[in-house]
N, CA, C and O atoms as a Maestro MAE file, in Angstrom:
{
 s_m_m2io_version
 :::
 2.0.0
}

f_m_ct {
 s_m_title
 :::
 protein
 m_atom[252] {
  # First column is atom index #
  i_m_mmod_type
  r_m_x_coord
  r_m_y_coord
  r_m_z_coord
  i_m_residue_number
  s_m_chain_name
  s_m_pdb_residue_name
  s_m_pdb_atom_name
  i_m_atomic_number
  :::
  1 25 112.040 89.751 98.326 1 A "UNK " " N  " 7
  2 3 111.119 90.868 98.344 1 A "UNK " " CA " 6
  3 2 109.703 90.354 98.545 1 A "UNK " " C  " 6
  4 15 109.259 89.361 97.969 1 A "UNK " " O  " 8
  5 25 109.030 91.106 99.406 2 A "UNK " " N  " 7
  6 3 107.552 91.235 99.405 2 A "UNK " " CA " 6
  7 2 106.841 91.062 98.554 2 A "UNK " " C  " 6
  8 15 105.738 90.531 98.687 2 A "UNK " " O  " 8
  9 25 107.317 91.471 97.498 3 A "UNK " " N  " 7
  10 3 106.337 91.915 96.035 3 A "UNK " " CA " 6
  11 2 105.931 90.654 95.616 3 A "UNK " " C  " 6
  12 15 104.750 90.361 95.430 3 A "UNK " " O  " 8
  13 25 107.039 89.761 95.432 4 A "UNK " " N  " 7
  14 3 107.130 88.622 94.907 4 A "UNK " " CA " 6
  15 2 106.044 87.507 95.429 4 A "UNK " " C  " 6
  16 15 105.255 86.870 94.731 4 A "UNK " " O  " 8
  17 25 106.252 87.438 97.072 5 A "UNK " " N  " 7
  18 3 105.876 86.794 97.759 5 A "UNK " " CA " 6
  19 2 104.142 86.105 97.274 5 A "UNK " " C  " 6
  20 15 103.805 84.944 97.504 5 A "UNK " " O  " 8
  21 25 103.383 86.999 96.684 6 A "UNK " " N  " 7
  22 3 102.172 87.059 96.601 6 A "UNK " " CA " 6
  23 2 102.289 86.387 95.479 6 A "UNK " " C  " 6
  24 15 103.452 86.097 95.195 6 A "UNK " " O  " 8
  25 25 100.961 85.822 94.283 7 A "UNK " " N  " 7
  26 3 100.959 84.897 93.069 7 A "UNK " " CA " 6
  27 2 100.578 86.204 91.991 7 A "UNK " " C  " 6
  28 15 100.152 86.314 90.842 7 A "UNK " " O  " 8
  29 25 100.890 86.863 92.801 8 A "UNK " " N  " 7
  30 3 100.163 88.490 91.412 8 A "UNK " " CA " 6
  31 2 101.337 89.906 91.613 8 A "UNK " " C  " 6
  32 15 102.131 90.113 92.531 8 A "UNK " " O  " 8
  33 25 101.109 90.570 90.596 9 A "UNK " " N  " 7
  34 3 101.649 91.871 91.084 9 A "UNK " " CA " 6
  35 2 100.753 92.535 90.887 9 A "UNK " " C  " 6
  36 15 100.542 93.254 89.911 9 A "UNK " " O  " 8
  37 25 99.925 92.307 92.095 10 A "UNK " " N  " 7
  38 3 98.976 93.381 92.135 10 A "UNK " " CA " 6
  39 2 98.684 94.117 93.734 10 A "UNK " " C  " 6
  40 15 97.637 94.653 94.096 10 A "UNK " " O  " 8
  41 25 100.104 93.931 94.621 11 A "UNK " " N  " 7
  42 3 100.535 94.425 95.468 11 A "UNK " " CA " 6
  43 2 100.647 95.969 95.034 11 A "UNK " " C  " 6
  44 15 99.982 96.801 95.651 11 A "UNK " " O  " 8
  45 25 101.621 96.419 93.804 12 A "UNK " " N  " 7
  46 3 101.916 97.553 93.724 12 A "UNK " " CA " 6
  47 2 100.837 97.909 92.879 12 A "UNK " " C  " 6
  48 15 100.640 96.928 92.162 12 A "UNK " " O  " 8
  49 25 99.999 98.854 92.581 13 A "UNK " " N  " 7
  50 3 99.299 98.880 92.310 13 A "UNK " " CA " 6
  51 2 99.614 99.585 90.595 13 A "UNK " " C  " 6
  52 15 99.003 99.191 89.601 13 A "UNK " " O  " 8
  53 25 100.576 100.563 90.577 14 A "UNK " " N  " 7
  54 3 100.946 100.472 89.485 14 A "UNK " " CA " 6
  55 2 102.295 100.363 88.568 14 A "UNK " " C  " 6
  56 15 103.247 100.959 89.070 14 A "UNK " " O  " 8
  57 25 102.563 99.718 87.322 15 A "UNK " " N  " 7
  58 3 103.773 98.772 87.265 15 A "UNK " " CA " 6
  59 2 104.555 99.618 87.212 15 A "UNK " " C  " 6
  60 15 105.584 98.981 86.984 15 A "UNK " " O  " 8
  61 25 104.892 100.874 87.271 16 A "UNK " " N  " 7
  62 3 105.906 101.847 86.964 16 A "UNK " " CA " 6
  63 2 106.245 101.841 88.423 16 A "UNK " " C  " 6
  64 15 107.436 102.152 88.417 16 A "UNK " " O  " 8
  65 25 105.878 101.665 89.692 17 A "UNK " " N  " 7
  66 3 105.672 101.919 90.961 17 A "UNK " " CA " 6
  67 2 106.134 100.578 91.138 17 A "UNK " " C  " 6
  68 15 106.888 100.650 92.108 17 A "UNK " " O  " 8
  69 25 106.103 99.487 90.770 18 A "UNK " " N  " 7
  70 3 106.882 97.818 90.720 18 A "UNK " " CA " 6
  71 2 108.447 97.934 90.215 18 A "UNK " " C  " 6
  72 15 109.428 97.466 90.794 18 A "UNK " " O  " 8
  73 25 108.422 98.640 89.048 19 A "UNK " " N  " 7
  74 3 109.416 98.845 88.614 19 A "UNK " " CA " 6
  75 2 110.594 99.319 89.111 19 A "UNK " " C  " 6
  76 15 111.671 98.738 88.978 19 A "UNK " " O  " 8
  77 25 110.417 100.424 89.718 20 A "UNK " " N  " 7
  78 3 111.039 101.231 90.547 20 A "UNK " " CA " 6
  79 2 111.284 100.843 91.600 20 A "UNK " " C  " 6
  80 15 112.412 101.089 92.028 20 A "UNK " " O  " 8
  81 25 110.283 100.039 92.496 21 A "UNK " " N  " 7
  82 3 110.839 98.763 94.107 21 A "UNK " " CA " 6
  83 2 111.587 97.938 93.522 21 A "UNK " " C  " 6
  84 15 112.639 97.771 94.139 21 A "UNK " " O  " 8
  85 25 111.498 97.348 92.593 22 A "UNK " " N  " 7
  86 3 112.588 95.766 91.665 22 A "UNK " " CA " 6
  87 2 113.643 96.637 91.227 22 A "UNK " " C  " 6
  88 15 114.584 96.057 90.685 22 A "UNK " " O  " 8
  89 25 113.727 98.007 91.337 23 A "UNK " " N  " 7
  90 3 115.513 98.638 90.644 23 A "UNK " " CA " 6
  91 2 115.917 98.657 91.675 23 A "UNK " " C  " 6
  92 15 117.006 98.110 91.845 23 A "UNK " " O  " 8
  93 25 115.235 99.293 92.839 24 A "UNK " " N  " 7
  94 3 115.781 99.624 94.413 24 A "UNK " " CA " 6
  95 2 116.238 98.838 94.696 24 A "UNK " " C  " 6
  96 15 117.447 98.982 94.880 24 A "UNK " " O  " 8
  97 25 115.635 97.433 94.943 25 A "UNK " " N  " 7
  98 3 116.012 96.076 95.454 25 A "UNK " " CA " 6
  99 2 117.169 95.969 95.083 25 A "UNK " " C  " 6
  100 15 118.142 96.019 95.836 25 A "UNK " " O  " 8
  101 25 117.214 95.750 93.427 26 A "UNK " " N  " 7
  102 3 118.533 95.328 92.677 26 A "UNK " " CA " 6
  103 2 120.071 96.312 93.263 26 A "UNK " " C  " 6
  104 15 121.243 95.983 93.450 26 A "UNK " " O  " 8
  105 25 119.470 97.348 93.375 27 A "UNK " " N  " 7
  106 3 120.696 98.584 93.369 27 A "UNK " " CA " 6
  107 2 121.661 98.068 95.130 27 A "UNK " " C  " 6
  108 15 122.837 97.999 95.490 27 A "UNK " " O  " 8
  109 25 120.239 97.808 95.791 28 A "UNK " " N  " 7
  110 3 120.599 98.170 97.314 28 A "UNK " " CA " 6
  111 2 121.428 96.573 97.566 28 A "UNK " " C  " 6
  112 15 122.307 96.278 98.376 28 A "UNK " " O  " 8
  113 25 120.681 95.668 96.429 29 A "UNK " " N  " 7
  114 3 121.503 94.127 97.001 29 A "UNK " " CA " 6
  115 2 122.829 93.540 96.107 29 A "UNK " " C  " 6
  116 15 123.186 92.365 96.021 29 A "UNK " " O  " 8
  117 25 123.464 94.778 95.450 30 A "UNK " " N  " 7
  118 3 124.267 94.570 94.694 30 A "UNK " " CA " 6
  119 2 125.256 95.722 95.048 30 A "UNK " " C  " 6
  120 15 126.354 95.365 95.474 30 A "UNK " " O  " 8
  121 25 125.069 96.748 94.956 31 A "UNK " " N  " 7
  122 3 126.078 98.329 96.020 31 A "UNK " " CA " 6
  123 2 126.077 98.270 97.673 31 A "UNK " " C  " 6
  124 15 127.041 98.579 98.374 31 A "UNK " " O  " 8
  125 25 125.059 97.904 98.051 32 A "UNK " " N  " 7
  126 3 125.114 98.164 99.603 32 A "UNK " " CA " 6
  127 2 124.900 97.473 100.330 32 A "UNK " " C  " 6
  128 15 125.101 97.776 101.506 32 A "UNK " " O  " 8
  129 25 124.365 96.154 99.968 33 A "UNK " " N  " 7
  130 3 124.550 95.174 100.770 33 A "UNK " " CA " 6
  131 2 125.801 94.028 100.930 33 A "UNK " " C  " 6
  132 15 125.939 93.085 100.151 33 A "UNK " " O  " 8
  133 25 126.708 94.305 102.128 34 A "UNK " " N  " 7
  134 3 127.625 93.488 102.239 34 A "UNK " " CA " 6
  135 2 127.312 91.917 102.272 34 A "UNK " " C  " 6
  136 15 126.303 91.620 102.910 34 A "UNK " " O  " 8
  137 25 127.915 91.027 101.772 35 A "UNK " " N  " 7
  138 3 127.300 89.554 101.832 35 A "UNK " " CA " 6
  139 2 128.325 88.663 102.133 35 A "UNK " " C  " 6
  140 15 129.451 88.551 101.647 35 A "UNK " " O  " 8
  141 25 127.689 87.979 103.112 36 A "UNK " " N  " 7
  142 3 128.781 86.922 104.272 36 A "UNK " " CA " 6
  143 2 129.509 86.275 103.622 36 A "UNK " " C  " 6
  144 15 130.576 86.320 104.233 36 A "UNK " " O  " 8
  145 25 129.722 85.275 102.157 37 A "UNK " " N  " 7
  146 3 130.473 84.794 101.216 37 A "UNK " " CA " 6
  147 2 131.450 85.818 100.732 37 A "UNK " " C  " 6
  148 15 132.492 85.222 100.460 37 A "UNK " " O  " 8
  149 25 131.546 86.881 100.546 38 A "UNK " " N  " 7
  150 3 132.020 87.416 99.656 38 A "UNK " " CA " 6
  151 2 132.834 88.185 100.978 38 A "UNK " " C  " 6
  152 15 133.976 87.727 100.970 38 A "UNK " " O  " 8
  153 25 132.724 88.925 101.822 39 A "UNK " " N  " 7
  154 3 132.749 90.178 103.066 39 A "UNK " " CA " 6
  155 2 132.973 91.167 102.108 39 A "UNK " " C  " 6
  156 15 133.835 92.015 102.337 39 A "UNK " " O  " 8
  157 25 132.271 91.194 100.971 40 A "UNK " " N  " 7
  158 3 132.151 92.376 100.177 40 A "UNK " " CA " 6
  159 2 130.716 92.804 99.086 40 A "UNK " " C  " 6
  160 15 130.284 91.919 98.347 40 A "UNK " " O  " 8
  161 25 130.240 93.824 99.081 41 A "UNK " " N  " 7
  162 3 129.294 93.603 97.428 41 A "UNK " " CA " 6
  163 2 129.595 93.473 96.772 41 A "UNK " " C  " 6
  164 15 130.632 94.087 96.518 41 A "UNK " " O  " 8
  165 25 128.990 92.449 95.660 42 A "UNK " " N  " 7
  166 3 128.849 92.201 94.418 42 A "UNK " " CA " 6
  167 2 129.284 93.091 93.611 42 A "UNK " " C  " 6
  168 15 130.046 92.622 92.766 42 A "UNK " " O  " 8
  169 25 129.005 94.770 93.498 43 A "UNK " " N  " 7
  170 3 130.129 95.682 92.485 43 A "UNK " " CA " 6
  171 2 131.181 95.726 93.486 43 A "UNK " " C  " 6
  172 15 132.053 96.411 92.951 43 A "UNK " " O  " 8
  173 25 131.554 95.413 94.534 44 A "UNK " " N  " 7
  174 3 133.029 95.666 94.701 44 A "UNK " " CA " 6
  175 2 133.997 94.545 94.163 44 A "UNK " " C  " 6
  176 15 135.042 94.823 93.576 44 A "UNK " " O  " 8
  177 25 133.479 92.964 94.461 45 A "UNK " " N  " 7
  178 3 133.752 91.951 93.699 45 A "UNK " " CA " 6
  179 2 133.885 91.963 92.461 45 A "UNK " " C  " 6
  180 15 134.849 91.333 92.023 45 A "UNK " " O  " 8
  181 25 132.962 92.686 91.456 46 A "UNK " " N  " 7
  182 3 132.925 92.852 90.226 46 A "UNK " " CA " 6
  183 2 134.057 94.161 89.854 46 A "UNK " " C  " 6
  184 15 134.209 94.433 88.663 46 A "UNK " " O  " 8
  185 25 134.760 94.874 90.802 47 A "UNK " " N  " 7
  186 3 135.380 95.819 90.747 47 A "UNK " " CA " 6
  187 2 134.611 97.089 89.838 47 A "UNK " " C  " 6
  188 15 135.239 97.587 88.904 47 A "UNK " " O  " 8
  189 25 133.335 97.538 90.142 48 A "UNK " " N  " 7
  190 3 132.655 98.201 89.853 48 A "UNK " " CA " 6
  191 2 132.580 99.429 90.780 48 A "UNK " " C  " 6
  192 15 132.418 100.624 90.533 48 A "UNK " " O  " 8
  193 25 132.771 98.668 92.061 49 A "UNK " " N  " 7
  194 3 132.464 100.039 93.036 49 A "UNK " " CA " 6
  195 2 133.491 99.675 93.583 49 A "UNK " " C  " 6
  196 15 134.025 98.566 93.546 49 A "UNK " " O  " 8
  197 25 134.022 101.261 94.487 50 A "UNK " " N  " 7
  198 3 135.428 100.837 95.529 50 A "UNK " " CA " 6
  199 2 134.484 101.011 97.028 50 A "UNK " " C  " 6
  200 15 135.133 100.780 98.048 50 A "UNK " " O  " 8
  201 25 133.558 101.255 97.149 51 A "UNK " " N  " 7
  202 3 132.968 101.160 98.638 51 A "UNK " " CA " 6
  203 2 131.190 101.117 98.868 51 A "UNK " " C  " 6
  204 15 130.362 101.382 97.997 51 A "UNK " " O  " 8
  205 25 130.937 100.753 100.128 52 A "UNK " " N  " 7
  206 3 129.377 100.328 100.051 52 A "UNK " " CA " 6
  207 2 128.785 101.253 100.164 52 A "UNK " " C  " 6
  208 15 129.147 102.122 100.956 52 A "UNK " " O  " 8
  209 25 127.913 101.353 99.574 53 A "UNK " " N  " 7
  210 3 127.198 102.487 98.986 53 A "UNK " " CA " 6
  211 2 125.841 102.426 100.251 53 A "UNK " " C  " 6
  212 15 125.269 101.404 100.631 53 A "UNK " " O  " 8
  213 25 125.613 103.683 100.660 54 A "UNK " " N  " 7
  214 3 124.768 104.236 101.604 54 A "UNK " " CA " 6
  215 2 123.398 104.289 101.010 54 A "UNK " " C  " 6
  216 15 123.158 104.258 99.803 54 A "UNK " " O  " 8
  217 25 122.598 104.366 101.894 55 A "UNK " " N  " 7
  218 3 120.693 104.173 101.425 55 A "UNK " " CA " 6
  219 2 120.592 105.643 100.690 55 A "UNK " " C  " 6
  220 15 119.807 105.688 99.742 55 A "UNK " " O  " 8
  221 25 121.317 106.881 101.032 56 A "UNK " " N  " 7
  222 3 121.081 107.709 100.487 56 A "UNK " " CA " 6
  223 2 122.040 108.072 99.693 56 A "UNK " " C  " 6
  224 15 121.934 109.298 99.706 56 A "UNK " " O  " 8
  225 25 122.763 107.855 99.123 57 A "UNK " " N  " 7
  226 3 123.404 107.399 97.937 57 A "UNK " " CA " 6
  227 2 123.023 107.069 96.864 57 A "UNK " " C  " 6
  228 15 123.148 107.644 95.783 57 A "UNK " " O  " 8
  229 25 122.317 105.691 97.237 58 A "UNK " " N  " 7
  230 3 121.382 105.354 96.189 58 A "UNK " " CA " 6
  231 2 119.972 105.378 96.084 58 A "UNK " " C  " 6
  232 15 119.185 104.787 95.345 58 A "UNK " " O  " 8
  233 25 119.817 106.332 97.146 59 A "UNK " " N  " 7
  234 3 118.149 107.517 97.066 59 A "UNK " " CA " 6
  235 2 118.696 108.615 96.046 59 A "UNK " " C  " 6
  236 15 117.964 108.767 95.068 59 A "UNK " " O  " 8
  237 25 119.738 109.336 96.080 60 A "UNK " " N  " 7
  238 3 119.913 110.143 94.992 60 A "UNK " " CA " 6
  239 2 120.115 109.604 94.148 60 A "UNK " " C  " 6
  240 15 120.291 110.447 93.268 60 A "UNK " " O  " 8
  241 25 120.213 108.773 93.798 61 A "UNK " " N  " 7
  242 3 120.441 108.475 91.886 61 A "UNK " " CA " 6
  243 2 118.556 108.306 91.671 61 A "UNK " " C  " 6
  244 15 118.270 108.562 90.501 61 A "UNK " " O  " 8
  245 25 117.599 108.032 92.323 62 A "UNK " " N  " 7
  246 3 116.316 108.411 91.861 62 A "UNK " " CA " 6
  247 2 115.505 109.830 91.670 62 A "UNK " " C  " 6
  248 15 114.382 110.019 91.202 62 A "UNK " " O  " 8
  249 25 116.649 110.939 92.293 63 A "UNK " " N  " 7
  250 3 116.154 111.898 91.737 63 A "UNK " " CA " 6
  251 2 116.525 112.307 90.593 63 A "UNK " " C  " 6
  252 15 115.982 113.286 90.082 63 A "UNK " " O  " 8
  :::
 }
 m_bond[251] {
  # First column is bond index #
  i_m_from
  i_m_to
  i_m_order
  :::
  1 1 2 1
  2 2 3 1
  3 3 4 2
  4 3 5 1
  5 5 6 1
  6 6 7 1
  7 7 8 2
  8 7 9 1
  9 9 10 1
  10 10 11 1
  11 11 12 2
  12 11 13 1
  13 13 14 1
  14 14 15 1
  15 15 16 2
  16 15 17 1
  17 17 18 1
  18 18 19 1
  19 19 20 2
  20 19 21 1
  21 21 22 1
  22 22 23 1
  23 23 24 2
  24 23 25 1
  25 25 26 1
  26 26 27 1
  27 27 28 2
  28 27 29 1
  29 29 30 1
  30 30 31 1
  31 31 32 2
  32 31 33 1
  33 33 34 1
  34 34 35 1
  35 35 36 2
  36 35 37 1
  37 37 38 1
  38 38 39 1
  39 39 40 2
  40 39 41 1
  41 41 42 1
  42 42 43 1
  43 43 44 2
  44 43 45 1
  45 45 46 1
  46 46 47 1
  47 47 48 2
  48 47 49 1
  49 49 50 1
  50 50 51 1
  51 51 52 2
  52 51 53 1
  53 53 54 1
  54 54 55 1
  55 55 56 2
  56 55 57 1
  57 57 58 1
  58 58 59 1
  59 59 60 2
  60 59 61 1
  61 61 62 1
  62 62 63 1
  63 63 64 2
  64 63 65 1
  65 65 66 1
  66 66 67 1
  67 67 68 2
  68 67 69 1
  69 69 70 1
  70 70 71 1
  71 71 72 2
  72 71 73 1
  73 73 74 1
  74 74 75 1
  75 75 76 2
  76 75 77 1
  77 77 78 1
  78 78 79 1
  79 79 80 2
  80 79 81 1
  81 81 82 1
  82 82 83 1
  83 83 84 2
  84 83 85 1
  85 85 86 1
  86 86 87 1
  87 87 88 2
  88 87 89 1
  89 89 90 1
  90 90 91 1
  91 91 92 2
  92 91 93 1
  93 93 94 1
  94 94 95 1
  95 95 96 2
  96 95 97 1
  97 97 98 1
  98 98 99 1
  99 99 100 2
  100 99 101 1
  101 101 102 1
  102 102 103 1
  103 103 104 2
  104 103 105 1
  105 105 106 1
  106 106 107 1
  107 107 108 2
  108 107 109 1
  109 109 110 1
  110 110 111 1
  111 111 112 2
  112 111 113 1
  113 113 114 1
  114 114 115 1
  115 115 116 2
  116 115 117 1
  117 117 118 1
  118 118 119 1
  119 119 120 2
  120 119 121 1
  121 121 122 1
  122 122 123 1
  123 123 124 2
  124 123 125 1
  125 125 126 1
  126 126 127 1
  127 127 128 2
  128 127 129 1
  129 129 130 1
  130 130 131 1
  131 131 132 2
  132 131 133 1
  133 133 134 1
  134 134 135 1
  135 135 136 2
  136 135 137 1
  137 137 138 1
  138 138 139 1
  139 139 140 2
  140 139 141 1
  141 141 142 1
  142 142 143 1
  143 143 144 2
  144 143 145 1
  145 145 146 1
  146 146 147 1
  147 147 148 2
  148 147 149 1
  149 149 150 1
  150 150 151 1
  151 151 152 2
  152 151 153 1
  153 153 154 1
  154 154 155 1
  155 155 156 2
  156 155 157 1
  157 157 158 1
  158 158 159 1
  159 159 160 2
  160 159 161 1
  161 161 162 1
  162 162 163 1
  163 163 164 2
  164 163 165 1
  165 165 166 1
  166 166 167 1
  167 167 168 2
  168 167 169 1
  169 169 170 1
  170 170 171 1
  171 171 172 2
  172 171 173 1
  173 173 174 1
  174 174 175 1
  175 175 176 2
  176 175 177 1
  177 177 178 1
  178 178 179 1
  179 179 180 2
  180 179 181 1
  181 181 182 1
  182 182 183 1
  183 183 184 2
  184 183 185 1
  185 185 186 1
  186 186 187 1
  187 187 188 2
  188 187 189 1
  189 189 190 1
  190 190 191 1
  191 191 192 2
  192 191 193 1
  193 193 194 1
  194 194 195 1
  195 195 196 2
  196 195 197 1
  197 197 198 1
  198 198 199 1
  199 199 200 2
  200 199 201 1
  201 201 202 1
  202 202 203 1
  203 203 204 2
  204 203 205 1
  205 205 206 1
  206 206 207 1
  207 207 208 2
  208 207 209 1
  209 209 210 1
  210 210 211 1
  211 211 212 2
  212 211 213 1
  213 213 214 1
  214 214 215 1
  215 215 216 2
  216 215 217 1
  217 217 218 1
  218 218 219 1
  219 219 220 2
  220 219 221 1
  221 221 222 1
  222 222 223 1
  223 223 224 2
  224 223 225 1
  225 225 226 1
  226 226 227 1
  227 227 228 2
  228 227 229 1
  229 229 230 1
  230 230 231 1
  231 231 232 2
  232 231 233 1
  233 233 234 1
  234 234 235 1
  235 235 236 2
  236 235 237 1
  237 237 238 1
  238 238 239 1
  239 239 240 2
  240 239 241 1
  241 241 242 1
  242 242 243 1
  243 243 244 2
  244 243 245 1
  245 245 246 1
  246 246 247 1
  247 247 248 2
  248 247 249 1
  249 249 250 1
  250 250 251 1
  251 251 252 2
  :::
 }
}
């Protein structure tokens, strides 16, 4: 992530607004991102999820 990249978090300007990009991240690189080691996500490996979960999928769980 971007956020990181910098020596501050003072990219996002406020931490509730950090918070919320670092859950996204987590959600999207663990449900929906398929990964070349595995040819599966991490909750499907973990037998958490049975399929990869779509960007808006896990846009609705933030409303």
């Amino acid at each position: 992530m971007k956020r990181f990249a910098r020596l501050s978090n003072d990219f996002s300007k406020m931490l509730h607004n950090h918070e919320c990009a670092v859950a996204m991240h987590y959600m999207y690189y663990n449900f929906g991102r398929t990964h070349k080691t595995l040819r599966v996500t991490p909750a499907m490996e973990a037998k958490v999820s049975d399929h990869v979960w779509s960007l808006e999928e896990i846009a609705k769980l933030a409303d």
